[in-house]
PyMOL CGO cylinders between C-alpha atoms (Angstrom):
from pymol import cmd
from pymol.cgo import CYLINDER

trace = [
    CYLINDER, -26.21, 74.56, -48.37, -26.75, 74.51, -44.28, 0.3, 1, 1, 1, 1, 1, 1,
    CYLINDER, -26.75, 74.51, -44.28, -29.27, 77.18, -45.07, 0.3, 1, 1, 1, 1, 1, 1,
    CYLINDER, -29.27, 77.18, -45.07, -31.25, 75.22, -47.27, 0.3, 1, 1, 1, 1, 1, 1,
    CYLINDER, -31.25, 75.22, -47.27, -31.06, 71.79, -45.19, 0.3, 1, 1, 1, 1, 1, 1,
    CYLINDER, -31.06, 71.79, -45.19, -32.19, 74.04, -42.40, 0.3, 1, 1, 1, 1, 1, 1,
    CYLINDER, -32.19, 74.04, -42.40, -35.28, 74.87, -44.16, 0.3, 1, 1, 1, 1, 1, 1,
    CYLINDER, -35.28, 74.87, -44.16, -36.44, 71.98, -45.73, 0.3, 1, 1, 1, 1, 1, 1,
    CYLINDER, -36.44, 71.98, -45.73, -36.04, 70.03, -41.76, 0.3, 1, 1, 1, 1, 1, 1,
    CYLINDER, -36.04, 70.03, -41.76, -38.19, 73.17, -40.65, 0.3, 1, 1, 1, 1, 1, 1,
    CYLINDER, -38.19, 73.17, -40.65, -40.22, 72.61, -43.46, 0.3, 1, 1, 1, 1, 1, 1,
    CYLINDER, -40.22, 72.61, -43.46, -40.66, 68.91, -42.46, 0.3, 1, 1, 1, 1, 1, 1,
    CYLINDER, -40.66, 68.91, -42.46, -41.16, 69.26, -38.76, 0.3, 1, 1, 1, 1, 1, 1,
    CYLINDER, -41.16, 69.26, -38.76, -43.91, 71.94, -39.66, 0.3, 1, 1, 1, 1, 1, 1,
    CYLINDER, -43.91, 71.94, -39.66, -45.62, 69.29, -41.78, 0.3, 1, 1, 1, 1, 1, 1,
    CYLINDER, -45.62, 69.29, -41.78, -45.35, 66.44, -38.80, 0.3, 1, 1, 1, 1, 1, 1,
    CYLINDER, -45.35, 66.44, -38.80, -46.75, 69.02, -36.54, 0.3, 1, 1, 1, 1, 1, 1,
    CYLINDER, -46.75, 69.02, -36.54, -49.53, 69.88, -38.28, 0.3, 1, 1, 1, 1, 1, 1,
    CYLINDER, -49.53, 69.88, -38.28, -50.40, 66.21, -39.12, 0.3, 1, 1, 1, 1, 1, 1,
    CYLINDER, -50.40, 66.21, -39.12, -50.12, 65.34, -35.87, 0.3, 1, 1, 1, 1, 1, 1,
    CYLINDER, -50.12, 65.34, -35.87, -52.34, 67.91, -35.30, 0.3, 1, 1, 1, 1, 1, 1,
    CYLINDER, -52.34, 67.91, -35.30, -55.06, 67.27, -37.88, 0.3, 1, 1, 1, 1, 1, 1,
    CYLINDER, -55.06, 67.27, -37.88, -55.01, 63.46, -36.83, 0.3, 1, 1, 1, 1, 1, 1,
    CYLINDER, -55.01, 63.46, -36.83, -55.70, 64.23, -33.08, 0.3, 1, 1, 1, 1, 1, 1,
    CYLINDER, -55.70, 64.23, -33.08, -58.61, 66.59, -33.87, 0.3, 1, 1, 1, 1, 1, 1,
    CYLINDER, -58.61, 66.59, -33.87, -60.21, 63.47, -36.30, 0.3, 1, 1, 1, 1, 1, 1,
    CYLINDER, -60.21, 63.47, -36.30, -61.45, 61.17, -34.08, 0.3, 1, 1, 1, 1, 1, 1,
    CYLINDER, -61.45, 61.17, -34.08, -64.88, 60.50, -33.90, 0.3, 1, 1, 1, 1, 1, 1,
    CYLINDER, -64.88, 60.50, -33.90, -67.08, 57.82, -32.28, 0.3, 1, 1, 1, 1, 1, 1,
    CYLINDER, -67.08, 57.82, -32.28, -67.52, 54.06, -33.53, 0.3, 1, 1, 1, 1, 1, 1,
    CYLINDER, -67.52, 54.06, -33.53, -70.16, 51.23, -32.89, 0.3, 1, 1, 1, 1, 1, 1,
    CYLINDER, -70.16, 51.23, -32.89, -69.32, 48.12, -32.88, 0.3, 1, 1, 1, 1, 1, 1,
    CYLINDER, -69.32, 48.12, -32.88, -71.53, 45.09, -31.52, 0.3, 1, 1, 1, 1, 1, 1,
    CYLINDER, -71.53, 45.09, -31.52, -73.38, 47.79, -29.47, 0.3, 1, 1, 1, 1, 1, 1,
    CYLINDER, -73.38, 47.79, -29.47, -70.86, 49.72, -27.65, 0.3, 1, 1, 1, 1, 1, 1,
    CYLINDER, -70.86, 49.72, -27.65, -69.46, 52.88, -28.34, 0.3, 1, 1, 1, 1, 1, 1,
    CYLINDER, -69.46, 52.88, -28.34, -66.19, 53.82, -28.38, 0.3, 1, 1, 1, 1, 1, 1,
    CYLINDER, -66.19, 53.82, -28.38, -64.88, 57.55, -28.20, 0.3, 1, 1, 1, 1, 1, 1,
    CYLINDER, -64.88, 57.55, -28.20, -60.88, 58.58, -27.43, 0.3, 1, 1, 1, 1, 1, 1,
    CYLINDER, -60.88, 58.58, -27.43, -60.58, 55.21, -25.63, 0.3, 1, 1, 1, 1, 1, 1,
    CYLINDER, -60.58, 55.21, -25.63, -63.58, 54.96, -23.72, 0.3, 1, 1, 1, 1, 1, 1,
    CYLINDER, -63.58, 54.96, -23.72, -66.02, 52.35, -23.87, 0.3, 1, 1, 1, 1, 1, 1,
    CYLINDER, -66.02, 52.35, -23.87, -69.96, 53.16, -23.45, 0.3, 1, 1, 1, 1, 1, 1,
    CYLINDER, -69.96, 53.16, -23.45, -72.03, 50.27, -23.74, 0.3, 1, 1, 1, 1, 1, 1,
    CYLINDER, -72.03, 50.27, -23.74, -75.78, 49.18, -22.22, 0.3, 1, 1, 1, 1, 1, 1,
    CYLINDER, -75.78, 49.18, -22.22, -76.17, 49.31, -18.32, 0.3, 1, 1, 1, 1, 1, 1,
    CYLINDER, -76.17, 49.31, -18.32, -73.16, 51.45, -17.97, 0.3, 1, 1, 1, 1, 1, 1,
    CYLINDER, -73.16, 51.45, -17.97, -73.22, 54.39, -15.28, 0.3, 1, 1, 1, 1, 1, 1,
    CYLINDER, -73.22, 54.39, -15.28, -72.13, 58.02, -16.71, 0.3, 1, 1, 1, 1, 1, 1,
    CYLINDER, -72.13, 58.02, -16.71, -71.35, 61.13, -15.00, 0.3, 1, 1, 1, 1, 1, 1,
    CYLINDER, -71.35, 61.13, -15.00, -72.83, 64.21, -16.56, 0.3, 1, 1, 1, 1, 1, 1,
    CYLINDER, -72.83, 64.21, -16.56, -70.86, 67.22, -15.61, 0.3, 1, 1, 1, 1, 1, 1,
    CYLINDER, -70.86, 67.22, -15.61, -71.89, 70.60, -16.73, 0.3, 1, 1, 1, 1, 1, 1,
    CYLINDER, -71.89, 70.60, -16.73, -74.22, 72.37, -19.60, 0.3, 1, 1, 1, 1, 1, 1,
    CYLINDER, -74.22, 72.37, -19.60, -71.97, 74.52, -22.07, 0.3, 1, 1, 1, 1, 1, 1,
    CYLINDER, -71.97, 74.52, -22.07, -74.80, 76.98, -23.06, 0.3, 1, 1, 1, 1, 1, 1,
    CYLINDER, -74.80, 76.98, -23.06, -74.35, 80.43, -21.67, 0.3, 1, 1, 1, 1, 1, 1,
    CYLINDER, -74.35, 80.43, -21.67, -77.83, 80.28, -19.48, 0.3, 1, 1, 1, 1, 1, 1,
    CYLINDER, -77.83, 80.28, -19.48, -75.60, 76.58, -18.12, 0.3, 1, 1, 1, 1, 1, 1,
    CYLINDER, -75.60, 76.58, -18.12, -78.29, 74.55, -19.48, 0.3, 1, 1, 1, 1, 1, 1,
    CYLINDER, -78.29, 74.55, -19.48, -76.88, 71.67, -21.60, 0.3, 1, 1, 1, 1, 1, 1,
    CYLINDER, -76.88, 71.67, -21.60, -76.43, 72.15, -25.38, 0.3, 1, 1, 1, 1, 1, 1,
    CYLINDER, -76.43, 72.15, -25.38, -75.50, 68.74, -26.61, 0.3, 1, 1, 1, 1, 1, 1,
    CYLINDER, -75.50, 68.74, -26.61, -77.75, 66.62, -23.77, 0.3, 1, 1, 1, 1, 1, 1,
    CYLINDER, -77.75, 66.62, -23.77, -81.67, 66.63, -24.39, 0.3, 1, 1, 1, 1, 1, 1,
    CYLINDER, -81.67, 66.63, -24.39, -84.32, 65.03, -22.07, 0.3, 1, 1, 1, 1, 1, 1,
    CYLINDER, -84.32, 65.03, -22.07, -87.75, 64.05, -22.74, 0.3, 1, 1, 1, 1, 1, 1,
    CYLINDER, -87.75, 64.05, -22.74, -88.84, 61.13, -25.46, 0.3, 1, 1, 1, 1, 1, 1,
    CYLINDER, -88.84, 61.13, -25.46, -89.61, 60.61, -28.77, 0.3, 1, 1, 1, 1, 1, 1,
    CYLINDER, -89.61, 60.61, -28.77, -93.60, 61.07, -28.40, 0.3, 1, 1, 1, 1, 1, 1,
    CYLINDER, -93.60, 61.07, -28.40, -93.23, 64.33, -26.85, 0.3, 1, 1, 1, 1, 1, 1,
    CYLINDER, -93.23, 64.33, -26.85, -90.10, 65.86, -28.33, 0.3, 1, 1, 1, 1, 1, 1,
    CYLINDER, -90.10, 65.86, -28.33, -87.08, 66.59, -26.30, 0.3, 1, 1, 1, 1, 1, 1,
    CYLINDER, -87.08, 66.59, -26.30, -86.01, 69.82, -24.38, 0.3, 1, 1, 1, 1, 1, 1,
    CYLINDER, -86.01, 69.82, -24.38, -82.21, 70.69, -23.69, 0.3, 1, 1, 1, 1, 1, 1,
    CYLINDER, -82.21, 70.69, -23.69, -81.38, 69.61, -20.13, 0.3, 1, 1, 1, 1, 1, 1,
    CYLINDER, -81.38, 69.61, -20.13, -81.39, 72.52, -17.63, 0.3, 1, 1, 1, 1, 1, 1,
    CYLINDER, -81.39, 72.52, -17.63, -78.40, 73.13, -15.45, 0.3, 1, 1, 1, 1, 1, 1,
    CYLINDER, -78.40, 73.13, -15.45, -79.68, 71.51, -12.52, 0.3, 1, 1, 1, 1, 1, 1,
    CYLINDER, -79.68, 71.51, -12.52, -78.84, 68.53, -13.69, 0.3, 1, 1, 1, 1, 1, 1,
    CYLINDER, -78.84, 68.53, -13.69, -75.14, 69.44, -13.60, 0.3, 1, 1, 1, 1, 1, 1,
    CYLINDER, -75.14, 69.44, -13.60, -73.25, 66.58, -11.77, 0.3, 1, 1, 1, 1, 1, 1,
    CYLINDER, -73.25, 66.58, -11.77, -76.22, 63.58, -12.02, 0.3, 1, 1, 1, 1, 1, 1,
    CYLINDER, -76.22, 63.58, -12.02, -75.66, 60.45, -12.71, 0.3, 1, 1, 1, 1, 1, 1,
    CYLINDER, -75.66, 60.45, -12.71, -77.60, 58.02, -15.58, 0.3, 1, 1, 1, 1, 1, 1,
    CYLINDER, -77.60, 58.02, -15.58, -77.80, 54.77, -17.22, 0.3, 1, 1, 1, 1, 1, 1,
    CYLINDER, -77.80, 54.77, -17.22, -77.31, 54.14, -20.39, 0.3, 1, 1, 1, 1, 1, 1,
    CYLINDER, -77.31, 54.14, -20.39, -80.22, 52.13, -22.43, 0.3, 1, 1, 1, 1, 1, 1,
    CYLINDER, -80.22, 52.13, -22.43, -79.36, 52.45, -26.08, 0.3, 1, 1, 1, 1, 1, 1,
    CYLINDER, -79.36, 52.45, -26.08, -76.39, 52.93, -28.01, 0.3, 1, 1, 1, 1, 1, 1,
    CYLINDER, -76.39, 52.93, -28.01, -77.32, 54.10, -31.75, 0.3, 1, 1, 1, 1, 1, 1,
    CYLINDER, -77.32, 54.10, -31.75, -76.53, 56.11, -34.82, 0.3, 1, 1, 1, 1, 1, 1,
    CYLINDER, -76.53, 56.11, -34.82, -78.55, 59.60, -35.58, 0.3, 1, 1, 1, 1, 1, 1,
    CYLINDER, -78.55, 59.60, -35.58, -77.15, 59.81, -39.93, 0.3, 1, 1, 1, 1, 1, 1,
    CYLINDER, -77.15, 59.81, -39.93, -73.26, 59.90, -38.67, 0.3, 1, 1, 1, 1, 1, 1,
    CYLINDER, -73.26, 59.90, -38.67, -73.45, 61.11, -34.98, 0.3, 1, 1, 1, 1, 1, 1,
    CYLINDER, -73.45, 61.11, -34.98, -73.11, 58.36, -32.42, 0.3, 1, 1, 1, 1, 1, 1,
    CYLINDER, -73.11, 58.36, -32.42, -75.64, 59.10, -29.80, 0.3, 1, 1, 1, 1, 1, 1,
    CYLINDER, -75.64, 59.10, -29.80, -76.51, 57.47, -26.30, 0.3, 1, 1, 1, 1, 1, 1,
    CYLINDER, -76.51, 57.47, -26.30, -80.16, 57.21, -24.70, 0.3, 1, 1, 1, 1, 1, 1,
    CYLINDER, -80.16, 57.21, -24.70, -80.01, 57.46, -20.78, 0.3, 1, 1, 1, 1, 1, 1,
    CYLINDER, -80.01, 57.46, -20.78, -82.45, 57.28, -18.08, 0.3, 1, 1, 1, 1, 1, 1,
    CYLINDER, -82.45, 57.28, -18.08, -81.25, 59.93, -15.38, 0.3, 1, 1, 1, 1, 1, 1,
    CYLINDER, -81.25, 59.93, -15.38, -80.83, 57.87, -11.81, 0.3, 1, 1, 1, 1, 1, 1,
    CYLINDER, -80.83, 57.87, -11.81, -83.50, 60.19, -9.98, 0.3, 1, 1, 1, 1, 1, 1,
    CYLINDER, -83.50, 60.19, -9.98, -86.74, 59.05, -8.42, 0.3, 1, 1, 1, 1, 1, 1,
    CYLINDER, -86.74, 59.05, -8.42, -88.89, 62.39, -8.70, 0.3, 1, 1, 1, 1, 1, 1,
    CYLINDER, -88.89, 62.39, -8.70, -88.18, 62.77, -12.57, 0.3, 1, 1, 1, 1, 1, 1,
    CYLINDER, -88.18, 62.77, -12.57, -88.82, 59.23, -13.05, 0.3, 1, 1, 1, 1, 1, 1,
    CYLINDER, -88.82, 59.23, -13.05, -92.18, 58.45, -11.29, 0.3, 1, 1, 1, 1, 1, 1,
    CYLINDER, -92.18, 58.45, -11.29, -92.88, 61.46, -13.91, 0.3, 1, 1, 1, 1, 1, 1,
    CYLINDER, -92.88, 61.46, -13.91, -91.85, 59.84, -16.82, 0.3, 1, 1, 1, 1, 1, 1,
    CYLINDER, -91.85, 59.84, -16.82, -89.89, 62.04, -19.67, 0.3, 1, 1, 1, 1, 1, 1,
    CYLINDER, -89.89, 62.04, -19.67, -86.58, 60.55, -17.57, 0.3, 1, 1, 1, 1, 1, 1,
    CYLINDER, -86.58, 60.55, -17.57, -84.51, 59.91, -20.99, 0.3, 1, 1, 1, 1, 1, 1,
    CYLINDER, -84.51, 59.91, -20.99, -81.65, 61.82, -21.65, 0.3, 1, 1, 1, 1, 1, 1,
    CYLINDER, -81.65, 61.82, -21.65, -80.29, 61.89, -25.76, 0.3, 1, 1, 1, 1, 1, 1,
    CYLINDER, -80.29, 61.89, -25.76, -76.64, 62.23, -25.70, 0.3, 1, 1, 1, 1, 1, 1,
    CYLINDER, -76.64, 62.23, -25.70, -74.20, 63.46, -28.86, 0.3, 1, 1, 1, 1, 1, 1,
    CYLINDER, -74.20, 63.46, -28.86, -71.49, 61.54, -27.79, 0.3, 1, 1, 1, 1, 1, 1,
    CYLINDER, -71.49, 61.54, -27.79, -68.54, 63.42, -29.06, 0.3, 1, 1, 1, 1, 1, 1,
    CYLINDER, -68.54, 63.42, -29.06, -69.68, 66.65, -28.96, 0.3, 1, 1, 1, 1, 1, 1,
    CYLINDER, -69.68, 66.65, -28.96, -70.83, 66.28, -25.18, 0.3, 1, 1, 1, 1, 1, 1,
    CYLINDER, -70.83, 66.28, -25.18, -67.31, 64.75, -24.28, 0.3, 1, 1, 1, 1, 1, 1,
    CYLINDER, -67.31, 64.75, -24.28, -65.39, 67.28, -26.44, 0.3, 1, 1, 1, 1, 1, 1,
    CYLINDER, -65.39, 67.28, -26.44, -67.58, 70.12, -24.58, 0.3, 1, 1, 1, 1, 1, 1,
    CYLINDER, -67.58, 70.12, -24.58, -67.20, 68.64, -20.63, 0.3, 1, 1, 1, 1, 1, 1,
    CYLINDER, -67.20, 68.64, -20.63, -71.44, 68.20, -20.15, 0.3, 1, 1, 1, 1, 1, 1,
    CYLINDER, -71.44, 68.20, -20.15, -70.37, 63.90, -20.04, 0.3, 1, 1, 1, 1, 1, 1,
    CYLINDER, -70.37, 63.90, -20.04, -67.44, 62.90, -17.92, 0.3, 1, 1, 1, 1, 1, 1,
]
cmd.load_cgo(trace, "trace")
């Protein structure tokens, strides 16, 4: 009998770990009245973000493009590691919650092609956005 109650609270705890588990992992991020939300962190128009640094093995950025919607976007090279932007527009791409930027840097922006596109989750979950 202690054998059996043994298993069936290992049996349990096993289950409560792994649903614990599966419910942490589930998160993804919401709109609502134009701000995003992701793991507890609000992103909404005129805020400042931190980009830290591109996942890709060449460093370059794999879930933060630059460049516009005329003239296609490019991923963001490394160098870009650590800069700071503004956000412009919150929106939804079919399910992914994405954020349009313009990069806080004179040069690139006298150039135009200054907009970053930003996968929310999947550039939080990966480090490239602080």
């Amino acid at each position: 009998m202690k054998k059996i109650r043994q298993s069936l609270t290992l049996c349990f705890l096993s289950a409560m770990l792994s649903f614990i588990s599966y419910t942490s992992k589930a998160q993804n991020a919401t709109i609502e009245n134009g701000v995003a939300t992701y793991l507890s962190k609000n992103y909404a128009v005129g805020d400042t973000i931190n980009l830290g640094y591109g996942t890709l093995p060449n460093k370059s950025f794999a879930y933060i493009y630059i460049g516009s919607a005329m003239a296609g976007t490019t991923e963001l090279e490394r160098n870009w590691a650590k800069a700071e932007a503004i956000i412009d527009k919150v929106y939804k791409s079919g399910k992914t919650v994405m954020l349009r930027a313009k990069l806080i840097d004179k040069t690139v922006n006298a150039l135009g092609g200054n907009k970053l596109f930003i996968n929310l989750d999947s550039a939080i979950d990966n480090k490239e956005l602080l």
